[in-house]
C-alpha positions as a Markdown table, in Angstrom:
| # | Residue | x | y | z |
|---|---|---|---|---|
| 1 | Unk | 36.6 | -12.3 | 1.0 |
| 2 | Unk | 34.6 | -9.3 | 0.7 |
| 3 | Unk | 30.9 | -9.9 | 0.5 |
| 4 | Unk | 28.6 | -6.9 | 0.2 |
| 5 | Unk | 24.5 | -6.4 | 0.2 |
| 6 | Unk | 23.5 | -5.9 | -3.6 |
| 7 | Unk | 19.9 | -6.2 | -5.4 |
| 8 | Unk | 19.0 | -7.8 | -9.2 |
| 9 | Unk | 18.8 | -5.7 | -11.8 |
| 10 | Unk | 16.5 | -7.8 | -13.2 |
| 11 | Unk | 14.1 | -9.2 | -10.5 |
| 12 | Unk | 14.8 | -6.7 | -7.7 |
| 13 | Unk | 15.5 | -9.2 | -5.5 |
| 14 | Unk | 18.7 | -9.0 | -2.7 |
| 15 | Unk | 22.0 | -10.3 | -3.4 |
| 16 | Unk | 25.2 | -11.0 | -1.5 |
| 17 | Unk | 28.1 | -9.8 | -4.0 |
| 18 | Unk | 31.5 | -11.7 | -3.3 |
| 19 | Unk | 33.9 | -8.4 | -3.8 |
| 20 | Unk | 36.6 | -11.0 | -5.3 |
| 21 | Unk | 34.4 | -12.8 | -8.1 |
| 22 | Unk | 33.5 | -11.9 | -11.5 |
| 23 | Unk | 29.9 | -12.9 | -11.4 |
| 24 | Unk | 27.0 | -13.0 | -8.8 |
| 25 | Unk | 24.0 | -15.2 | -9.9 |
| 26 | Unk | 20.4 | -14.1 | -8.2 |
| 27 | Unk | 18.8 | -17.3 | -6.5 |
| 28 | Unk | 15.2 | -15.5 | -7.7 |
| 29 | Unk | 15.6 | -15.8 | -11.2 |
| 30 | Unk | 19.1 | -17.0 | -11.9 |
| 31 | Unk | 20.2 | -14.1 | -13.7 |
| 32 | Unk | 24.0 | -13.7 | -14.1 |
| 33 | Unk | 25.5 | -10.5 | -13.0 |
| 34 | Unk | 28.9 | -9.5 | -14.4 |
| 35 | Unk | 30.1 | -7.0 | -11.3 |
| 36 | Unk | 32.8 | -5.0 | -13.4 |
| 37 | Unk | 30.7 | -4.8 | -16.4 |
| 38 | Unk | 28.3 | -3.2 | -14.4 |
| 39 | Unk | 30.4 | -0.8 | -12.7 |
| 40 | Unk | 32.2 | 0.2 | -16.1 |
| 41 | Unk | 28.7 | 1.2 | -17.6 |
| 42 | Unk | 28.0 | 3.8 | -15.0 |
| 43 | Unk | 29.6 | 6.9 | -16.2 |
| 44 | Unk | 30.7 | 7.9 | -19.3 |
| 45 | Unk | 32.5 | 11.3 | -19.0 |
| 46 | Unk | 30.9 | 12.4 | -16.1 |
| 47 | Unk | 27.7 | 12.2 | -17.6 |
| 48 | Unk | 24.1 | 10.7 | -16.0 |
| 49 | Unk | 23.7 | 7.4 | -17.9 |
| 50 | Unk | 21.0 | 5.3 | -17.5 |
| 51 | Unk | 22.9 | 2.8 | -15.7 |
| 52 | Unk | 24.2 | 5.5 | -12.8 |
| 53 | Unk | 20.3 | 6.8 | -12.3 |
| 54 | Unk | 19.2 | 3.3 | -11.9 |
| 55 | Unk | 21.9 | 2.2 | -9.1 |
| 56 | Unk | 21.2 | 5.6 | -7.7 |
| 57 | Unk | 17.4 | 4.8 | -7.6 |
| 58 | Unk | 18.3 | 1.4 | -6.3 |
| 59 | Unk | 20.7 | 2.5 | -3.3 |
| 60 | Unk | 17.8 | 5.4 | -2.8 |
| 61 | Unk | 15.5 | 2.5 | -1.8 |
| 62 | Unk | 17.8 | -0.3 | -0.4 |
| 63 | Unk | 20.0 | 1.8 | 1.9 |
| 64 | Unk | 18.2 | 5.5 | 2.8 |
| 65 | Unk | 15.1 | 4.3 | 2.0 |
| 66 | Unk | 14.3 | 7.8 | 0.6 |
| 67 | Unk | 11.5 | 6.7 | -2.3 |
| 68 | Unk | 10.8 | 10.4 | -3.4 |
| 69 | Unk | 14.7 | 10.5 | -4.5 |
| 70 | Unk | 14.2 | 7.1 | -5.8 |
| 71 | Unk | 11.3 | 8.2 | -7.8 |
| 72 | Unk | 13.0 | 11.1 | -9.3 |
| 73 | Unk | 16.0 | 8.6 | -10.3 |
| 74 | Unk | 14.0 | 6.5 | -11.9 |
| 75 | Unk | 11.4 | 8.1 | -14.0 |
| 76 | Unk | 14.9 | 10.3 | -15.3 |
| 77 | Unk | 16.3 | 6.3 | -16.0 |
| 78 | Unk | 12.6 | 6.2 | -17.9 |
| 79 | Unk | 12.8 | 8.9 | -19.7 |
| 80 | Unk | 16.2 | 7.0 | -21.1 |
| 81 | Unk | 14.4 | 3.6 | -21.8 |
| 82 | Unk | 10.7 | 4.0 | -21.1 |
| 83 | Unk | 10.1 | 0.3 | -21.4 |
| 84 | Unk | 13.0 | -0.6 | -19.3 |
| 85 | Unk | 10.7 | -3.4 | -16.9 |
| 86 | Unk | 13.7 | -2.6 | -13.8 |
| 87 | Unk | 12.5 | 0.9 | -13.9 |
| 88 | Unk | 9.3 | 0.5 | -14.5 |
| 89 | Unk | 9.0 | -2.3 | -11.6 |
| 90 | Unk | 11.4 | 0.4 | -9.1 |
| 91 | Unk | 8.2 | 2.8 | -9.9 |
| 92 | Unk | 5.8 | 0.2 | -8.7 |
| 93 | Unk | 7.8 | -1.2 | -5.7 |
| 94 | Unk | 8.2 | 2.5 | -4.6 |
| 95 | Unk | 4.4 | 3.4 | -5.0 |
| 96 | Unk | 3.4 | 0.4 | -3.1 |
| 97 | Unk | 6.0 | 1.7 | -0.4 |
| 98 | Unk | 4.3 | 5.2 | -0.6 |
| 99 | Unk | 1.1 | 4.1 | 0.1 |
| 100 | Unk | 1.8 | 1.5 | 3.0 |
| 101 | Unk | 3.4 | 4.8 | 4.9 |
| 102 | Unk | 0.2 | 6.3 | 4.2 |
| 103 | Unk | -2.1 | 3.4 | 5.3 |
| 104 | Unk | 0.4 | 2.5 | 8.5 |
| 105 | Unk | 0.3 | 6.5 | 9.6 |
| 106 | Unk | -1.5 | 7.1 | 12.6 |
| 107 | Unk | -4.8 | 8.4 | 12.1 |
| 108 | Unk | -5.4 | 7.6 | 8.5 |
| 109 | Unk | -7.8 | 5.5 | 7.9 |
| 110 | Unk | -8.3 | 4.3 | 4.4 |
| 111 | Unk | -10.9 | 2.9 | 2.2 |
| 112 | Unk | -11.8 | 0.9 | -0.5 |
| 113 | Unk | -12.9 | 3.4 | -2.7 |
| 114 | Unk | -9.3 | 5.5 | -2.6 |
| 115 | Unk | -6.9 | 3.2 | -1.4 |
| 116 | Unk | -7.7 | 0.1 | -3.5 |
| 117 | Unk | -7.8 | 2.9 | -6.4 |
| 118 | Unk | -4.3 | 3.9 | -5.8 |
| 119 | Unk | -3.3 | 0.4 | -5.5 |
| 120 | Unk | -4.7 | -0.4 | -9.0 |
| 121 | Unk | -3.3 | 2.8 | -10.9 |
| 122 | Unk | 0.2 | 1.9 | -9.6 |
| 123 | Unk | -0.6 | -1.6 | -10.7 |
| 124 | Unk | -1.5 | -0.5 | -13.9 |
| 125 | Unk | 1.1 | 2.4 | -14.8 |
| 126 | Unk | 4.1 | 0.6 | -13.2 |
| 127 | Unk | 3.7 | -2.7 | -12.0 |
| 128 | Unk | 1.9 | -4.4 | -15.2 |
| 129 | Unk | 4.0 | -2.5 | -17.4 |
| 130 | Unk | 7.2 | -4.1 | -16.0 |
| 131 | Unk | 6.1 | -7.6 | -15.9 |
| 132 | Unk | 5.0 | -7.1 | -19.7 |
| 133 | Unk | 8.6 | -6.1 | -20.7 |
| 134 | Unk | 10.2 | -8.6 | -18.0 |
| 135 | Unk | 12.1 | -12.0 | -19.2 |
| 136 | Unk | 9.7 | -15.0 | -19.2 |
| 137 | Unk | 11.9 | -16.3 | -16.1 |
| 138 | Unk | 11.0 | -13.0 | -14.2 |
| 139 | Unk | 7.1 | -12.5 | -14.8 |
| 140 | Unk | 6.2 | -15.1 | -12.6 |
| 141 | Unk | 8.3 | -13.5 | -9.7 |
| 142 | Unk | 6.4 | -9.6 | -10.4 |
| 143 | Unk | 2.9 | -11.4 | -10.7 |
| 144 | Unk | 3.4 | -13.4 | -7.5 |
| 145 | Unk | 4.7 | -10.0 | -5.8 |
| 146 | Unk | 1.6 | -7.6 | -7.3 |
| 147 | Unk | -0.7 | -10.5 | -5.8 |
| 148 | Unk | 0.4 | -10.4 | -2.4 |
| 149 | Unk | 0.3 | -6.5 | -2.5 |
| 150 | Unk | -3.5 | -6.6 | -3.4 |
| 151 | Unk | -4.1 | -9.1 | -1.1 |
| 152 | Unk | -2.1 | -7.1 | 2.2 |
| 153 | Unk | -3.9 | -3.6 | 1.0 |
| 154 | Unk | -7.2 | -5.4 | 1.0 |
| 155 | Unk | -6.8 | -6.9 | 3.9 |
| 156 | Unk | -5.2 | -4.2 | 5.9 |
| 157 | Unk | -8.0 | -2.0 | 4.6 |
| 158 | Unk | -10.7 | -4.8 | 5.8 |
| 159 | Unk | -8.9 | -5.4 | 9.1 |
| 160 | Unk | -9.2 | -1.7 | 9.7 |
| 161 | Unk | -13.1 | -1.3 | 9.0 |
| 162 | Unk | -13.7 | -4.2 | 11.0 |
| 163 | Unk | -12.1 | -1.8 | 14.0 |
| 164 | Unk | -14.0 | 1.1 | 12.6 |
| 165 | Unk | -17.7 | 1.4 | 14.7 |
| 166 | Unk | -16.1 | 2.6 | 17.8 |
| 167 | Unk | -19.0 | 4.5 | 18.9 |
| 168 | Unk | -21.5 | 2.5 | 17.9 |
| 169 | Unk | -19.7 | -0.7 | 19.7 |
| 170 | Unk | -19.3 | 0.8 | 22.7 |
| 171 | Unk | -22.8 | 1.8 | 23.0 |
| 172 | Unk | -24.3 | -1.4 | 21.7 |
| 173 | Unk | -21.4 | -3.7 | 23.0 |
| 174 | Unk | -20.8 | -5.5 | 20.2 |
| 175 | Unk | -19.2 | -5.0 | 16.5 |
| 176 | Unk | -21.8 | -7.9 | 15.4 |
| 177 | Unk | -25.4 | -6.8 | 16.4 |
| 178 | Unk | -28.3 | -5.9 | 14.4 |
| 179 | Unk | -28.1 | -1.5 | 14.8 |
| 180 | Unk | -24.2 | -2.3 | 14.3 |
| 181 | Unk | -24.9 | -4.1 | 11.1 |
| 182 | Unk | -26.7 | -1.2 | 9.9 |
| 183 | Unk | -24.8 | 1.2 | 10.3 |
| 184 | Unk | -21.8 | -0.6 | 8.6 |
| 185 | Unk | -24.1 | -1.1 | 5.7 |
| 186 | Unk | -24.8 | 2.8 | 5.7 |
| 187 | Unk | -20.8 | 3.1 | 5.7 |
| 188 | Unk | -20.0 | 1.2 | 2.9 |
| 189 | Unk | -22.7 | 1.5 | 1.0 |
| 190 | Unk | -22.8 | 5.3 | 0.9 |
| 191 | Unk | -20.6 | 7.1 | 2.9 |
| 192 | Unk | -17.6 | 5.3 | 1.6 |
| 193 | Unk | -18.8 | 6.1 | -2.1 |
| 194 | Unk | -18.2 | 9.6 | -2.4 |
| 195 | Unk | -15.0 | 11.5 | -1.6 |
| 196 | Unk | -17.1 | 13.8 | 1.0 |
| 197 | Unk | -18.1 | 10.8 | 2.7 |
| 198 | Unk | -15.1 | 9.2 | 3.0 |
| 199 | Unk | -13.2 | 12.1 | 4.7 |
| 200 | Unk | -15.8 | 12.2 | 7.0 |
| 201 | Unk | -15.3 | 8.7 | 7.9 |
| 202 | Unk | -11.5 | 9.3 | 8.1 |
| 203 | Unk | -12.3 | 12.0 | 10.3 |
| 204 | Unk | -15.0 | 10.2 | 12.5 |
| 205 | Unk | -12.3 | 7.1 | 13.2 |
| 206 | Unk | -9.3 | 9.9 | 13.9 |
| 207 | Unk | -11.3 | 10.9 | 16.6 |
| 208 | Unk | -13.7 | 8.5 | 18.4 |
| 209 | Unk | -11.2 | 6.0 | 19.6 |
| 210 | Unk | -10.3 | 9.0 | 22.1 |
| 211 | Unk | -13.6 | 10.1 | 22.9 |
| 212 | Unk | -14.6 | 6.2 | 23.9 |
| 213 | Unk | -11.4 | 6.1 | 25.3 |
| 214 | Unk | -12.2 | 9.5 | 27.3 |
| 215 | Unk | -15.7 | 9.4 | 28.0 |
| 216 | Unk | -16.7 | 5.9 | 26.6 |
| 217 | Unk | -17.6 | 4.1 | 30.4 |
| 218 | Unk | -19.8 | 7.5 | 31.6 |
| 219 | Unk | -23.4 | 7.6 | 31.8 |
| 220 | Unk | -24.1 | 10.5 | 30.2 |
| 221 | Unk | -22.1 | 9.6 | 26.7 |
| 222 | Unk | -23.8 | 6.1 | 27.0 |
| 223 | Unk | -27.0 | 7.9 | 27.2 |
| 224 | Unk | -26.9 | 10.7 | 24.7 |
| 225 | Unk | -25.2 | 8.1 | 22.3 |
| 226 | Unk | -27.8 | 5.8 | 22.1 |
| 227 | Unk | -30.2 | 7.9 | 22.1 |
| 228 | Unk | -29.0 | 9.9 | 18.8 |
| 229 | Unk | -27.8 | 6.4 | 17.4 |
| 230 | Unk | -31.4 | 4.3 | 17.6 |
| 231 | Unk | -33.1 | 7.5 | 15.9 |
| 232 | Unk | -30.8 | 6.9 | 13.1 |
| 233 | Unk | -30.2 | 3.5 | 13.2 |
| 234 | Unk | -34.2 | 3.6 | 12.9 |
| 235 | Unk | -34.5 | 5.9 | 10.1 |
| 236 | Unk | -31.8 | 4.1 | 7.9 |
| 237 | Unk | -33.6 | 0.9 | 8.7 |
| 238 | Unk | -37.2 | 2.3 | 7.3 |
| 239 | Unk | -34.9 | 3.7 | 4.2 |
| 240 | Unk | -34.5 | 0.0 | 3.3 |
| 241 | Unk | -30.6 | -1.2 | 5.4 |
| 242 | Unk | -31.1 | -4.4 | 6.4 |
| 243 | Unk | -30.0 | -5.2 | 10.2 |
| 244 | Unk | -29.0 | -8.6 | 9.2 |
| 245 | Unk | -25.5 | -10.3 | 10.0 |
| 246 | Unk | -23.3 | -8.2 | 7.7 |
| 247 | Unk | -19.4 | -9.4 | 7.0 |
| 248 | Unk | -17.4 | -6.4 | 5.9 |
């Protein structure tokens, strides 16, 4: 018995194909796959079909895990069947993919007001699409999945923030004290709003882990750090930031 790794056409989800049977039935959403049928539609003269830029898509992501090729495959599948919901939800599953390279890449640091966004429009152009042209029996499986991809982006995002203050920590000694609290509000409340602000928060967390790292136990940072940080920490707090217990 031959058994190889295979994935639903219509859920996405993994199979184990049995070589010497006709049919393979996903335990996701109990769709019945005819093996042969499937193979047979996958070239037609030598020509692309939709069916051969799908499985290429597919083996793009399951086995080389390569999701520019796959994106190419697919959106040439879409321009085939634009409401096809297997495309449509490939699109989605490799956007998602994109991004969580992006957010796991060392010394990128991202934030609410881009991340989230990129999140949503691949929610939107792919993801939603799909389930909306998706069998009854497989929209509860794509809303369950576009759930749990909010929720690990906005937690990841979050759980990264919460890491953020190196500077300020160090020099205060704690991530939860009242000039701390401030200057998280200042973060989120401005510098996170515009794009400007947000690289320069990408660029402060690149590069004070090493510099607390470096210099973080030495007098002279200590000193020249909080001396800089109370000015500020001062000034935002006459500007109206609250020093108040802030959960971010």
């Amino acid at each position: 018995m031959s058994l190889e790794n295979g994935k639903c056409p219509c859920c996405g989800g993994p199979l184990s194909l049995d070589g010497s049977k006709e049919k393979a039935v996903c335990k996701y959403c109990g769709n019945e796959i005819i093996i042969q049928q499937a193979v047979q539609k996958c070239v037609v003269d030598g020509i692309a079909t939709f069916d051969t830029l799908l499985l290429a898509a597919e083996q793009a992501v399951d086995y080389d895990k390569d999701y520019d090729l796959a994106r190419k495959k697919y959106k040439e599948a879409l321009n085939l069947k634009p409401n096809d919901y297997r495309v449509l939800w490939g699109l989605y599953l490799c956007e998602i993919a994109t991004l969580n390279t992006y957010l796991q890449s060392k010394g990128y640091v991202a934030m609410e007001g881009d991340m989230m966004q990129y999140v949503s429009d691949a929610t939107q152009k792919y993801g939603e699409r799909a389930k909306q042209f998706a069998p009854d029996d497989v929209k509860p499986y794509y809303f369950k999945v576009i759930n749990e991809n909010n929720a690990y982006f906005s937690n990841q995002i979050k759980s990264r923030k919460k890491k953020g203050c190196y500077v300020a920590t160090c020099v205060y000694g704690s991530y939860n004290c009242p000039p701390v609290w401030t200057l998280r509000r200042y973060r989120d409340e401005v510098l996170a709003k515009s794009k400007l602000g947000r690289a320069f928060i990408r660029f402060y967390y690149f590069v004070s882990p090493t510099a607390v790292r470096l210099f973080g136990n030495t007098s002279l940072f200590q000193k020249i750090s909080r001396k800089k940080l109370d000015k500020f920490v001062d000034k935002l707090n006459k500007k109206g930031f609250k020093n108040t217990p802030y959960d971010d």
